[in-house]
MARNUPA-330653 format. One line per field, with one value per residue (C-alpha): x, y, z. Coordinates in steps of 0.5 Angstrom, whole numbers. Example, Ala and Ser with C-alpha at 12.3 -4.5 7.8 and 13.67 -1.06 7.14 Angstrom:
BEGIN
px = [25_27]
py = [-9_-2]
pz = [16_14]
END
This chain:
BEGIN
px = [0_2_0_-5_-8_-8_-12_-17_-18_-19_-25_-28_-29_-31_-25_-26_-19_-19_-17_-10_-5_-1_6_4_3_1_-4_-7_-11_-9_-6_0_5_12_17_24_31_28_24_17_13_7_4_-1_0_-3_0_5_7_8_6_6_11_13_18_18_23_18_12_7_7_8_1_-3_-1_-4_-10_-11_-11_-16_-21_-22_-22_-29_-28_-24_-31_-36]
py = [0_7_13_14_7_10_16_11_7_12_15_9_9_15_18_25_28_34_28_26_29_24_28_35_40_38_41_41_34_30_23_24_20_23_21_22_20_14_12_13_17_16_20_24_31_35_42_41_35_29_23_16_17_11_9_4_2_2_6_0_-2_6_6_0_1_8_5_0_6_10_5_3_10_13_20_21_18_23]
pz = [0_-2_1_-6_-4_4_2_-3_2_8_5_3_11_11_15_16_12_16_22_18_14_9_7_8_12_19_23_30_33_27_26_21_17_13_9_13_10_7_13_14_20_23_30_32_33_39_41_37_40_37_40_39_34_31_25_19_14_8_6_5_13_16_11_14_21_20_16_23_28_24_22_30_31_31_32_25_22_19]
END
């Protein structure tokens, strides 16, 4: 899975995508993943703080991680 393949598959499910941030610029109270230097980043950004954060070697597992902590979110989902 790729980051084109995330988004697809977020909005299936109805996610919010004011709730994520895939690679861009990151706002306040969402969920959000960023290639750094060849690895991927996943967290949730709050405040200005990261947290949760976790790093991945390839973009397919930071995707399906993400894609698994969002679909048992409720409070992402329109």
């Amino acid at each position: 899975m790729n980051f084109n393949d995330l988004k697809t598959k977020l909005d299936s499910i109805g996610v919010n995508e004011q709730t994520y941030c895939l690679g861009g610029d990151f706002g306040d109270e969402q969920y959000c993943l960023e290639k750094i230097n060849h690895r991927w980043r996943y967290y949730y950004s709050e405040r200005g703080q990261k947290m949760g954060e976790r790093l991945f070697d390839n973009e397919s597992d930071a995707c399906e991680y993400m894609y698994s902590i969002l679909e048992n979110d409720p409070t992402v989902m329109f």
